[in-house]
N, C-alpha and C positions, 0 to 999 in steps of 0.2 A: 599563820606562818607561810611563808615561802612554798609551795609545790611546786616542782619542776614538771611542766608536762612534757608525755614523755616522748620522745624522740629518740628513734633506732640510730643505734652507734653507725657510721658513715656521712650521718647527717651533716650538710654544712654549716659552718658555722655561723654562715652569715643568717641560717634560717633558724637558732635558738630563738627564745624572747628575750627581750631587752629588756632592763637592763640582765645581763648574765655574769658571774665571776667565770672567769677562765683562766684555765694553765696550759700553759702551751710543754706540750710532755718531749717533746724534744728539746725545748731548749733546758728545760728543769732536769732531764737526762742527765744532758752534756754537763750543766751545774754541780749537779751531784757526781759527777764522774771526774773533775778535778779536785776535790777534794781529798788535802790528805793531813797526817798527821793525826793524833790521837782526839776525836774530838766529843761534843755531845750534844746533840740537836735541841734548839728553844723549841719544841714545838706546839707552843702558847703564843706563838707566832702564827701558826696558819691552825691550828684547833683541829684538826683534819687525822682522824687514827690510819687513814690509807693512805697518807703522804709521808706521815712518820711511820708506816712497815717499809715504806720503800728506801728510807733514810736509814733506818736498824740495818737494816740488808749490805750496806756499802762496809766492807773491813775498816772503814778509820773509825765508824760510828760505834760510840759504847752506850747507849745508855741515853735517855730522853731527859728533858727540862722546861718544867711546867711554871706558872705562877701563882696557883690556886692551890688548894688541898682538891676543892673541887673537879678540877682538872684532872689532876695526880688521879684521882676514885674513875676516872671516865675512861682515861688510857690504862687505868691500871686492868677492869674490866673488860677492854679490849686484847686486855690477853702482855701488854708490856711490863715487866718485872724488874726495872733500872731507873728511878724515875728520883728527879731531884727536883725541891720545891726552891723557886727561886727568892721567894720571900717569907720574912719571918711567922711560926705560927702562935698567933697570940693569945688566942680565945682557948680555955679549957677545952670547948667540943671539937675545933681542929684538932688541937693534939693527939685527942682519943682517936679521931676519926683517921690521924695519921698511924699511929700506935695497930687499930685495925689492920690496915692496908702493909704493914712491917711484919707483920704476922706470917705473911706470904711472898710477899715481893722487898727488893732492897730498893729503900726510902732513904733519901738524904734531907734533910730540911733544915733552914736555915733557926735558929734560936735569937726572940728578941736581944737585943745589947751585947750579942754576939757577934764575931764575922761565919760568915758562912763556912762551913767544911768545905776546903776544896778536898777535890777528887782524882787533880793532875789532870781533867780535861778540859780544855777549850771550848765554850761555850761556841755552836755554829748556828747563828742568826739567818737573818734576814739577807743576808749575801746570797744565798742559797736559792734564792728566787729572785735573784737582778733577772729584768728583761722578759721574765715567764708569765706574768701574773697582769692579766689588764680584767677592766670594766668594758661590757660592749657595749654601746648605745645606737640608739636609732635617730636620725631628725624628724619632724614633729614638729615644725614650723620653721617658716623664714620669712620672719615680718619686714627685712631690707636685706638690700644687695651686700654681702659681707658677716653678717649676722645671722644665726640661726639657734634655734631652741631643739634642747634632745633630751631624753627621756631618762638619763641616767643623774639624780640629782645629788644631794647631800648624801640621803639614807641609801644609796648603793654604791657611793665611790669613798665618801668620805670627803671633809677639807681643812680637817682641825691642824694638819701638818702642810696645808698649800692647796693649791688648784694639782689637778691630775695633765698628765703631758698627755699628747694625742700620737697615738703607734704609726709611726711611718711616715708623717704629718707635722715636719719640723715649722712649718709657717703659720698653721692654727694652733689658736691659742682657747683654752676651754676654760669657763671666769664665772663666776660668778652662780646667779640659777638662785634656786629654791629646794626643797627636800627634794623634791620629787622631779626635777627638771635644773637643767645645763646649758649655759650659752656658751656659742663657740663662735670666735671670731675669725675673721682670713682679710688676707692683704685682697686691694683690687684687682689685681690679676690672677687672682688664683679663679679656677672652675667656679661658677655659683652652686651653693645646694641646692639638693631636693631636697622635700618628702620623703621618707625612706631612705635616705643615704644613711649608709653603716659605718661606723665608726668605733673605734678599742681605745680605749681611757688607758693612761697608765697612772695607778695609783702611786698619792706622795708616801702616804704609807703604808705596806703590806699588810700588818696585824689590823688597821681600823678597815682595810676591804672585804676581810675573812671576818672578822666581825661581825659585820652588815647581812652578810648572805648566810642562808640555809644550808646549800649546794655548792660545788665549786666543778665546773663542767674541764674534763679531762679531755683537751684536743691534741691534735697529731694532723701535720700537713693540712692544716684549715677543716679537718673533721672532726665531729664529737667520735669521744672514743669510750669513755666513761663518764660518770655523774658520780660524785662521793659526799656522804653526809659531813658536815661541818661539824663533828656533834657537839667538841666538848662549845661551842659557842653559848655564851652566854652561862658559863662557869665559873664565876668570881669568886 
């Protein structure tokens, strides 16, 4: 698995290892700070129990929404007591395992050939992290003038939903690659790469980034500021 080595909060960012998930916590701030209206956080979207206490904490927020039973058991253990399962539970041992978890905390879950209970809240997605959330990568070759190889491939950015855009970087385009490795192209007049030129993916889709990684490294004005475990990852 994934270990982050470790690196004192002020550290730049450009000096994490590649590939790294990042939240950029000011903009995720400000995100969460327009939000209004009664709502309820997916948070089977980012898997993260210290991004959903920061999302419980905001007055429109009631109450979390997971997609697993397994999930449900991970946030519920982390101490959340609002937790609604967005799909149906079918098997005898979920039930029980939900039936458990109701014991203690309020459980909504959806019933096969049912509709769901609604709740009267708004389910709040993926909106919540427009713009916050990149992949950083490093270059790592440039076999021609235009073209370059970097270190962030399938298994850290993801592409089942598209190629990832590049932060800042409206004229490079990032294509193709391998698990483990990314080509990123540029028009002839842009700067040529290096070696080590740093660079932030923006993933096509947010839940397959959080996914992929262990960690999701918490910056602020281009510093590390926190590391937080991904845990419920890999809770189906």
């Amino acid at each position: 698995m994934q270990r982050p080595i470790e690196k004192p909060a002020g550290t730049p960012v450009e000096e994490l290892d590649t590939p790294a998930l990042l939240v950029d916590l000011g903009r995720l701030d400000m995100n969460f700070a327009s939000m209004a209206g009664r709502v309820r956080a997916e948070v089977w979207i980012h898997k993260t129990p210290a991004i959903a206490r920061r999302q419980v904490a905001l007055p429109s927020v009631f109450g979390i929404a997971v997609r697993s039973i397994a999930e449900a058991e991970i946030f519920a253990s982390d101490g959340f007591d609002d937790i609604r399962i967005l799909r149906p539970l079918v098997t005898s041992a979920s039930k029980r395992r939900a039936e458990v978890l109701a014991g203690s905390i309020r459980v909504i879950a959806s019933n096969a050939g049912e509709r769901t209970r609604d709740d009267g809240l708004t389910l709040w997605g993926a909106a919540a992290f427009d713009g916050a959330v990149t992949v950083s990568a490093r270059i790592t070759s440039v076999p021609e003038n235009g073209r370059a190889i970097h270190d962030c491939g399938q298994k850290a950015v993801g592409r089942d939903h598209g190629d990832p855009a590049i932060l800042g970087r409206d004229r490079l385009k990032a294509t193709g690659g391998s698990a483990e490795h990314g080509i990123v192209l540029s028009p002839p007049d842009e700067p040529p790469f290096a070696i080590g030129d740093w660079l932030q993916l923006v993933p096509a889709d947010i839940a397959t980034a959080f996914a992929l990684h262990d960690f999701v490294f918490g910056v602020r004005q281009g510093r590390l500021e926190t590391v937080w475990p991904i845990s419920a990852r890999g809770a189906f």
